[in-house]
MARGU-528674 format. One record per residue (C-alpha): x, y, z. Coordinates in pm, whole numbers, padded with zeros to 5 digits, always signed. Layout:
% MARGU-528674
XYZ...
//
This chain:
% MARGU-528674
+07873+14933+11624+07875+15171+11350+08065+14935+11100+07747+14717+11232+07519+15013+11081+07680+15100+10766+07708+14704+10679+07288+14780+10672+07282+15026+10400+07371+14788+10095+07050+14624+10150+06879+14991+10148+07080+15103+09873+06933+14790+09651+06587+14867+09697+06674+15247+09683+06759+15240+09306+06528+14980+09205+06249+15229+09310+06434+15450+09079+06400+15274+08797+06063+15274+08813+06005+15644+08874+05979+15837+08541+05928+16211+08663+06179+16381+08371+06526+16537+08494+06495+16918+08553+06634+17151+08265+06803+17345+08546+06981+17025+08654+07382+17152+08733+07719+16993+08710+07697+16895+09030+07378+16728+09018+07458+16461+08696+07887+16443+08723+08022+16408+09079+07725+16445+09277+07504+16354+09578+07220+16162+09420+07039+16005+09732+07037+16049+10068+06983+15748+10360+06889+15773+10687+06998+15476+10878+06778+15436+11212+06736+15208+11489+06362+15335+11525+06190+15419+11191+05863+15431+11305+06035+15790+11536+06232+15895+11271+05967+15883+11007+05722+16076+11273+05983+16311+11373+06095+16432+11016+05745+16420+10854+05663+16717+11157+05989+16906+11096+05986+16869+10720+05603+16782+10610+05780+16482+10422+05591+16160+10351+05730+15809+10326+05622+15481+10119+05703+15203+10357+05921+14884+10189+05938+14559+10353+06264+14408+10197+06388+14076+10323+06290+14139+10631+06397+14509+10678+06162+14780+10739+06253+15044+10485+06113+15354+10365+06147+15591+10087+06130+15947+10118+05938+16151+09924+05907+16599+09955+05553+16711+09745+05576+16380+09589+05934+16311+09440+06138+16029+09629+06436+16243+09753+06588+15970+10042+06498+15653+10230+06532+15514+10553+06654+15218+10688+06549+15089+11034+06844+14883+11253+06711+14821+11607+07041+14752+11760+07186+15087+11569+07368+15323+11874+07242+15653+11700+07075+15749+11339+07283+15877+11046+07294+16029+10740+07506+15885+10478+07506+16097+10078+07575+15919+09790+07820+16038+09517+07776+15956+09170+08093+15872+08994+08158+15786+08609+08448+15476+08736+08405+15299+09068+08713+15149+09071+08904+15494+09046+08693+15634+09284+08817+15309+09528+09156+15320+09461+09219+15707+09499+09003+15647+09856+09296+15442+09963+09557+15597+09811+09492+15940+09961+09393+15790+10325+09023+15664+10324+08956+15317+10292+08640+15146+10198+08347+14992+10469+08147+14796+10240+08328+14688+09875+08152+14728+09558+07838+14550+09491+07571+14524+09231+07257+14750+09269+06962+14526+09181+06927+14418+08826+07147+14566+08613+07140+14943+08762+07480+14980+08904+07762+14944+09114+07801+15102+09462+08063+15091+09756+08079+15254+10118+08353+15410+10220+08500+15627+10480+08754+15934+10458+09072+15987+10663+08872+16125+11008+08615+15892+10983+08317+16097+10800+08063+15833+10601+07978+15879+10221+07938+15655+09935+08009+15590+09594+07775+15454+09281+07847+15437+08919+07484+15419+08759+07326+15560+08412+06951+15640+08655+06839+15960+08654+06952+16181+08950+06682+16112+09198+06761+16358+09501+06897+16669+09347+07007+16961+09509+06764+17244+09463+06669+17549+09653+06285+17402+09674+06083+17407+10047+06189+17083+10227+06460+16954+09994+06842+16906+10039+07070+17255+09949+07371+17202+10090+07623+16956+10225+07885+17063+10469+08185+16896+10616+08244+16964+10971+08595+16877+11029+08846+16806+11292+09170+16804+11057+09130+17087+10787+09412+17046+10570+09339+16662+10620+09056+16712+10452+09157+16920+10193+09411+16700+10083+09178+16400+10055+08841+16592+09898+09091+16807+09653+09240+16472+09530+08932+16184+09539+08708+16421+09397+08888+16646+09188+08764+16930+09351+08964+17296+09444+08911+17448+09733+08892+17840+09813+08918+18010+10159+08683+18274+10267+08499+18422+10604+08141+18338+10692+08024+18509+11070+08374+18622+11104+08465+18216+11096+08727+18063+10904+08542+17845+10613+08624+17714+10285+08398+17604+09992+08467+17286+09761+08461+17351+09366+08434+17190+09034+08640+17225+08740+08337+17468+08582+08406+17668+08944+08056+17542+09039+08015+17525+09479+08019+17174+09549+08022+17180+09933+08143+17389+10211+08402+17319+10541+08435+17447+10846+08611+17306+11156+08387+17132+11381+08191+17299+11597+08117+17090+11809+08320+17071+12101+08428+16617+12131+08282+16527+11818+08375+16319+11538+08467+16468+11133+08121+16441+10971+07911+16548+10642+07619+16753+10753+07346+16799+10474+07102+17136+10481+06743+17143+10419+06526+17441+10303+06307+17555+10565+06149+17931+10493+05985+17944+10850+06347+17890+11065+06157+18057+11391+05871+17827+11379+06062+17538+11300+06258+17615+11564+05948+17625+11792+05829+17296+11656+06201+17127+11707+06152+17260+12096+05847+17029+12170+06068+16689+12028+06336+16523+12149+06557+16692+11951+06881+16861+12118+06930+17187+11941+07291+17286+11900+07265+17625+11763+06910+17833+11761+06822+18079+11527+07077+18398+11575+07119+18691+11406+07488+18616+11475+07467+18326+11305+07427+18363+10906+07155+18615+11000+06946+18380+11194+06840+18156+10855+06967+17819+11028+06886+17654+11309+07128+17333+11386+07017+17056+11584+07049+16676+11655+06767+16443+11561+06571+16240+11847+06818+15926+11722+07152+16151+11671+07144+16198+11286+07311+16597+11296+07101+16811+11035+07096+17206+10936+06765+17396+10864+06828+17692+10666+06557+17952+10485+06834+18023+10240+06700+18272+09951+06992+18296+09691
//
């Protein structure tokens, strides 16, 4: 079934970056490495009830949506104070929601063949993004964690930023450590460095500049599959927190002094996307 879900997302992924073309807010001066060379550049939630999800995350995160009906699927982008940072995608027989990043790279194809060289292999092969905007492929790493790949000269439409309700952060909770080391190091040309966080083991993806990329700890949760997690900016964690305990939502870790001084709160969405809250102020 999810093979089923991810087959979805090249229709989303069309009408995601044809909206981009069309949106001329300029690129931020403060725009990093990260951000134009190697990094996420969209976000897509893939649902089997939009009309929840879209309810649900527009109460958590005050975001607002711009509903697309393409071919027949109900889409909609995702906008925080008025910039397009995501979309959604709505697949009724979908067995949970997920969130799936996309990667910019400067060559597709090398990005393809060092997936299945170093033990990923690809879900979706490349395709043409609309008119003349890009390539893109899905693929999947060696545990089974979701991500994607386009080569594009757009703008950067979802960049990582320390702003109220945008994405921060991208974690990979793993089940296989050096696994994952060995494929991340090599695919995206990344080092890796080892340090503590809450007394945990955890280990933070770099660039060549020595820029943080992404973090990695093993999974925490006790069953579940390898999986990229992405953080949100959320300055009122407690209330948040209250808010998430009148939805659906199943909370896997509440805000905790024990935990990264009680700035996150961790939880599952009503359709089983995971996602991270954190009022992170550095």
């Amino acid at each position: 079934m999810r093979k089923k879900i991810i087959a979805f997302v090249a229709l989303l992924l069309t009408v995601q970056f044809g909206f981009s073309r069309s949106y001329e807010a300029p690129i931020p001066v403060a725009e990093t490495y990260l951000q134009t060379n190697g990094g996420i550049v969209w976000y897509n939630l893939v649902t089997p009830n939009i009309s929840e999800s879209k309810a649900f995350y527009a109460k958590i995160c005050k975001w607002t949506f711009k509903d697309i009906n393409k071919k027949g699927q109900n889409i909609s982008i995702i906008s925080n104070n008025g910039k397009p940072i995501g979309s959604m995608i709505e697949i009724k027989n979908a067995d949970a929601s997920t969130w799936i990043s996309s990667v910019k790279t400067n060559n597709i194809d090398a990005s393809i063949s060092s997936v299945k060289t170093n033990g990923g292999r690809v879900i979706i092969d490349k395709f043409t993004i609309g008119e003349n905007i890009g390539k893109q492929v899905i693929v999947e790493g060696p545990l089974g964690e979701k991500m994607s790949f386009i080569q594009t000269d757009n703008p950067a439409m979802s960049l990582l930023e320390n702003v109220e309700g945008k994405w921060i952060w991208e974690e990979l909770w793993s089940t296989d450590i050096d696994k994952s080391i060995n494929f991340y190091t090599k695919v995206l040309n990344l080092d890796v460095a080892y340090t503590r966080d809450d007394d945990r083991d955890y280990w933070i993806f770099n660039d060549s500049d020595d820029k943080k990329v992404a973090g990695m700890m093993n999974n925490p949760l006790k069953g579940a599959n390898t999986q990229w997690v992405p953080y949100i900016k959320i300055s009122d964690i407690n209330g948040v927190y209250q808010t998430l305990q009148q939805t659906d939502a199943h909370i896997y870790i509440k805000p905790d002094m024990n935990v990264r001084q009680g700035t996150i709160v961790v939880f599952e969405d009503p359709n089983g996307a995971t996602v991270c809250l954190q009022n992170y102020n550095n």
